[in-house]
C-alpha positions in Angstrom: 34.4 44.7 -29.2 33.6 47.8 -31.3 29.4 48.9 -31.3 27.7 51.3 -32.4 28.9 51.0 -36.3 27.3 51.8 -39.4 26.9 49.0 -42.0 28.9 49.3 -45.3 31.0 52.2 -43.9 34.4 52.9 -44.2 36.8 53.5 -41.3 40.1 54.7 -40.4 42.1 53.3 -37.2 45.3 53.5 -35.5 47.4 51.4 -33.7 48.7 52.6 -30.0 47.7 53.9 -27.2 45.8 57.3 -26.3 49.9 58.8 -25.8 51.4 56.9 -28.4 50.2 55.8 -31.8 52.6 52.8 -32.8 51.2 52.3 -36.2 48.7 54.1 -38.7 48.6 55.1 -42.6 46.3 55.4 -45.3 46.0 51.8 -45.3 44.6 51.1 -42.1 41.2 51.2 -42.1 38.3 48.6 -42.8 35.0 48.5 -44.7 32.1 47.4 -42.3 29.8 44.2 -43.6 26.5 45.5 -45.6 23.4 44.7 -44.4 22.4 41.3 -44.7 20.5 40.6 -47.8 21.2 43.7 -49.5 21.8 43.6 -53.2 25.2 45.3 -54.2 28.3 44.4 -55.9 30.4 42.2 -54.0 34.6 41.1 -55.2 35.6 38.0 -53.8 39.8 37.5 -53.2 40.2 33.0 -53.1 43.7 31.7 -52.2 45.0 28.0 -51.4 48.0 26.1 -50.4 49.9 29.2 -51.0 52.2 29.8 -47.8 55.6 28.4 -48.4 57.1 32.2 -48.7 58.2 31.0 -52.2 58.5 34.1 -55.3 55.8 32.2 -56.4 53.4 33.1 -53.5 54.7 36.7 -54.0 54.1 37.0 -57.4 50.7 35.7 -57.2 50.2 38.3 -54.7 51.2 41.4 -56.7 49.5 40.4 -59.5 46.3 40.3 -57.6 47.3 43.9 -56.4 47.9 44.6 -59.8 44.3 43.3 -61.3 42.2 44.9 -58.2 44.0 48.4 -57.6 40.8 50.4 -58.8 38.5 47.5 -57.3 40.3 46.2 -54.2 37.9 43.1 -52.8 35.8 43.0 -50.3 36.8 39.7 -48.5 39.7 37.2 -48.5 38.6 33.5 -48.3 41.7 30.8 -47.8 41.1 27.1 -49.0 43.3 26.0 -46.5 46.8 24.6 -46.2 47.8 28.2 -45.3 51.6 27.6 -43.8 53.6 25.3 -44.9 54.9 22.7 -43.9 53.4 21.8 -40.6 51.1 25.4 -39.9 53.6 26.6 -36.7 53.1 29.8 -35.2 57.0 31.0 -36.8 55.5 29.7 -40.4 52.2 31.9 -40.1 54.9 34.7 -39.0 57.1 34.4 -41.7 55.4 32.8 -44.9 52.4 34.2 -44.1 51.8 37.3 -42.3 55.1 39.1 -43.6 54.0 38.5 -47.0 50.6 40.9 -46.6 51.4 43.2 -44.6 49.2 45.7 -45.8 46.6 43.7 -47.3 46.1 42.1 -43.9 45.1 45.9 -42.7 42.4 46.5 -44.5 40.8 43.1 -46.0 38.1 40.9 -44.0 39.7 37.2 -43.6 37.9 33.8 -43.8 39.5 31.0 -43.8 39.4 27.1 -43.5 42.0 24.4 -42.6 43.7 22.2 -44.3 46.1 19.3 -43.4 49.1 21.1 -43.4 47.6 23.8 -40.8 46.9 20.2 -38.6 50.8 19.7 -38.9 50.1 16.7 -41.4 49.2 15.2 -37.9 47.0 12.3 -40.0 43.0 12.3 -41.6 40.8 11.7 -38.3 43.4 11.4 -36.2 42.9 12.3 -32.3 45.2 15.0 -32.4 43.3 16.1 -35.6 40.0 16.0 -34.4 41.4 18.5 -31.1 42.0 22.0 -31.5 46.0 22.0 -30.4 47.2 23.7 -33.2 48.3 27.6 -33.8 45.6 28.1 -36.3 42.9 28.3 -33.9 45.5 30.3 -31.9 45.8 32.9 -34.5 42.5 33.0 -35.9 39.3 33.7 -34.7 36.0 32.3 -36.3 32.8 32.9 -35.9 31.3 29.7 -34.0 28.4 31.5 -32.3 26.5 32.8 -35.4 28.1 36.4 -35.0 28.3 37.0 -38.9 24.7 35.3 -39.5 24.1 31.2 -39.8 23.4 29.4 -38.0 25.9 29.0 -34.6 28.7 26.0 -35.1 30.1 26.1 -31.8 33.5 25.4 -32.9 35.9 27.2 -34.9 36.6 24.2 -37.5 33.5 24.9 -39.4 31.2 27.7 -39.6 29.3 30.2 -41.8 28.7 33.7 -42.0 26.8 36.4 -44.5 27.6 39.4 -46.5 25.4 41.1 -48.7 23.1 38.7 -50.8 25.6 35.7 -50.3 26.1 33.1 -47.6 29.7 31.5 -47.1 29.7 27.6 -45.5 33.2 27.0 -44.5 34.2 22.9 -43.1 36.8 21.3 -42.3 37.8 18.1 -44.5 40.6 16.8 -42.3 39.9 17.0 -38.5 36.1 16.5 -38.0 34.0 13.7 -39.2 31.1 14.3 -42.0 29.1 11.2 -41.7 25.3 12.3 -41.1 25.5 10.9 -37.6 28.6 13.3 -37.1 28.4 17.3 -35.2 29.0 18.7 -38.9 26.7 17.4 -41.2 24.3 17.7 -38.6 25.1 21.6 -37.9 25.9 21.8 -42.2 22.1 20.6 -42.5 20.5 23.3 -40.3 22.4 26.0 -41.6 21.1 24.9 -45.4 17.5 24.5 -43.7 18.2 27.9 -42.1 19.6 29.8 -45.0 17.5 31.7 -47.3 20.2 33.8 -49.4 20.3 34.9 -53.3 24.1 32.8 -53.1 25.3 30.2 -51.5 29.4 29.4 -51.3 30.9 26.6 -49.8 34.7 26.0 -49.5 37.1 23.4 -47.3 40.6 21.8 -48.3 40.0 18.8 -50.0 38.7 18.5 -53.5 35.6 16.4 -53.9 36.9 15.1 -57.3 40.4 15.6 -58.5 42.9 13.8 -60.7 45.9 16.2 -60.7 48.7 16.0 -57.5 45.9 14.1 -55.9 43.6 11.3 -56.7 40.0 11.4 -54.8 39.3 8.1 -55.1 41.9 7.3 -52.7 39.8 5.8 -50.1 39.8 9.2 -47.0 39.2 13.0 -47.4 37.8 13.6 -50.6 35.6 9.9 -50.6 34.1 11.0 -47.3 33.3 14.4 -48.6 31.7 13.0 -52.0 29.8 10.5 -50.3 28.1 12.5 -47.1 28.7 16.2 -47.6 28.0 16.9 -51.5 25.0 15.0 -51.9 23.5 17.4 -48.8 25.3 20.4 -50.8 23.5 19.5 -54.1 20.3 19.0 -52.1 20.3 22.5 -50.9 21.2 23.5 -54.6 24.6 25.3 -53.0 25.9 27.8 -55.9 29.7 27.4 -55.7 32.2 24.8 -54.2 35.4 25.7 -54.0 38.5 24.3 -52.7 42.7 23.3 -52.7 44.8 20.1 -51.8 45.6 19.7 -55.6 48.7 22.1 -56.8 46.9 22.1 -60.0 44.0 23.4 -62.1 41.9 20.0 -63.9 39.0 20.7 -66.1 37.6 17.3 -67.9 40.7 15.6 -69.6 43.1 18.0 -68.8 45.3 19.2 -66.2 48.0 21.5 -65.6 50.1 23.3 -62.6 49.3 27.2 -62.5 50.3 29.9 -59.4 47.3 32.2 -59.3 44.7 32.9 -57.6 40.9 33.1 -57.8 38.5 36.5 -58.4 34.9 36.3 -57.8 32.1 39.1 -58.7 29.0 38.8 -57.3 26.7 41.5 -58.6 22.9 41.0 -58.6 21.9 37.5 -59.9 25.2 37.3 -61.6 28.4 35.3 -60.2 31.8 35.6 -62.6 35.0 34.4 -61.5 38.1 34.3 -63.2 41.8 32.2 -62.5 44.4 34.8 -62.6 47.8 33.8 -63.0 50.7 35.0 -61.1 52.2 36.9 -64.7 48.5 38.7 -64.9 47.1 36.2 -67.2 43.5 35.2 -66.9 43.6 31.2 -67.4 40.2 30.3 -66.9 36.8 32.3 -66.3 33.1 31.1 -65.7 29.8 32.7 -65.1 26.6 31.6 -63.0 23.4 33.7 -63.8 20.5 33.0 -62.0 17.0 34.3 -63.0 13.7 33.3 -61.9 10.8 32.5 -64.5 7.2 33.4 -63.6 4.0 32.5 -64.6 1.3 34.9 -64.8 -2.2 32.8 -63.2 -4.9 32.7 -66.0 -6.6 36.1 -64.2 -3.4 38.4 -64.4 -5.3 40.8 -62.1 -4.7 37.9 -59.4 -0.5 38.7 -59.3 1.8 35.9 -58.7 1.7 33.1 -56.6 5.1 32.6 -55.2 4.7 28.6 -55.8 4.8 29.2 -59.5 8.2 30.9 -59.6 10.7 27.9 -61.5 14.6 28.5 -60.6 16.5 29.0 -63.7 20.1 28.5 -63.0 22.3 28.7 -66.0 26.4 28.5 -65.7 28.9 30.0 -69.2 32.4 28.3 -69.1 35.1 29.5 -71.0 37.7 27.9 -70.9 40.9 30.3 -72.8 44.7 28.7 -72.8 44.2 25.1 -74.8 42.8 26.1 -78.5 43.7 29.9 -80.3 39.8 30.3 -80.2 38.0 29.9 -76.6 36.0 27.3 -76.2 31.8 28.2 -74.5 29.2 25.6 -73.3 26.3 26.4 -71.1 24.7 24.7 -68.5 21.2 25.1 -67.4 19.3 24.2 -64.4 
């Protein structure tokens, strides 16, 4: 383990040995974390279900290259379902890590699991509910509170910070979320515990969904509405995000798109946009947050932190369906 590093600094590395370096270029370096809680601009790189080394997955790829190459992000987050079909150590190899090469050399990865990384092996299941798999192989989490949170003790769930924001990732397909259950019970105490600007949560399965899947089939996505989102509204999470469905539904409508996600974080202000795979921008929202204060009847007194009132307020627009775009605002 490296020490000794500053935070938010940029470094350059090599791979070899002190007689031989194998492998280096101007692409290999990394960015260290900034300090927790400070206030800075922070891009945000979402993928899910996306490794079945299909043109698709390549195109959506490049056209992320394309969108960031002034403003390359500062982490990668996976929704899960990362090889396809059944997550083996050759699919991870060849539909996964030949396809970002570079990007893999420079870019911070988070991800979660989703069923096909548990080789389909069945919701709950006893093989699903172990750890048998290449995933946790390949990957290594942060279960002991490393990144910040609160420590999971398992690499299927856990949370970390950067900057302002602090990222919850579960696991939807092999680990129980009934309140008596290890992950709502950890999931509770890192809420409890977590005092950040933002709050992200992502897993695999959608909560609600209507498109290639339908969560009211009795499994996943009922578990998750019923146990983890209430505790997730509770703890007035900002952003839930997540796969399973090969499609993007908003109200009445749905429709099948390759892209990816892009998330800005800057200040009190969250904006992500659905980028498609031929550089379109699909879909876009915004959070802004901002807090209202009243001033005591004796201004000379200051504030009293019990009178500052959360005003959460969410923009949608929502671009393809109508020649004009389409606005509503939501407020908290």
């Amino acid at each position: 383990m490296l020490s000794g590093l500053l935070p938010n600094t940029k470094y350059f590395y090599t791979i070899g040995s002190t007689s031989n370096d194998k492998q280096g270029d101007e692409e290999n370096y990394f960015i260290t974390a900034p300090k927790t809680g400070a206030i800075q601009p922070v891009r945000i790189w979402s993928i899910g279900d996306f490794g079945n080394g299909s043109l698709a997955q390549r195109e959506v790829r490049d056209s992320y290259l394309r969108y960031s190459k002034n403003h390359p992000a500062d982490l990668w987050i996976w929704l899960g379902d990362n090889a396809y079909s059944y997550g083996y150590d050759a699919q991870f190899t060849y539909k996964v890590f030949n396809l970002y090469k570079s990007i893999f050399k420079y870019l911070p990865l988070f991800p979660s699991i989703g069923n096909h990384d548990y080789a389909k092996k069945g919701y709950l299941d006893s093989a699903s509910l172990g750890t048998n798999f290449p995933y946790f192989k390949i990957f290594d989490c942060p279960e002991n509170g490393e990144c910040g949170g609160v420590p999971s003790k398992t690499e299927k769930y856990y949370s970390y910070n950067y900057s302002n924001i602090h990222f919850i990732v579960l696991d939807s397909y092999g680990a129980r979320s009934d309140k008596e259950s290890d992950m709502y019970k950890w999931l509770s105490a890192d809420l409890k515990a977590n005092n950040a600007r933002w709050t992200i949560c992502y897993f695999h399965h959608p909560p609600y969904s209507r498109g290639t899947h339908n969560s009211d089939k009795p499994g996943e996505s009922t578990d998750l509405r019923q146990n983890i989102i209430p505790l997730l509204e509770k703890f007035k999470v900002d952003l839930v995000m997540s796969g399973h469905a090969h499609d993007l539904a908003m109200y009445s409508y749905s429709k099948s798109h390759h892209g990816s996600m892009i998330i800005d974080v800057n200040k009190d202000t969250l904006s992500a946009i659905f980028l498609t795979s031929t550089d379109t921008i699909f879909d876009r929202f915004k959070i802004v947050k901002s807090d209202k204060i009243k001033k005591k009847n004796n201004p000379k007194e200051g504030f009293n932190q019990n009178q500052i009132k959360q005003d959460d307020k969410t923009d949608l627009g929502f671009i393809p369906f109508r020649k004009e775009d389409d606005y509503f605002t939501l407020e908290k």
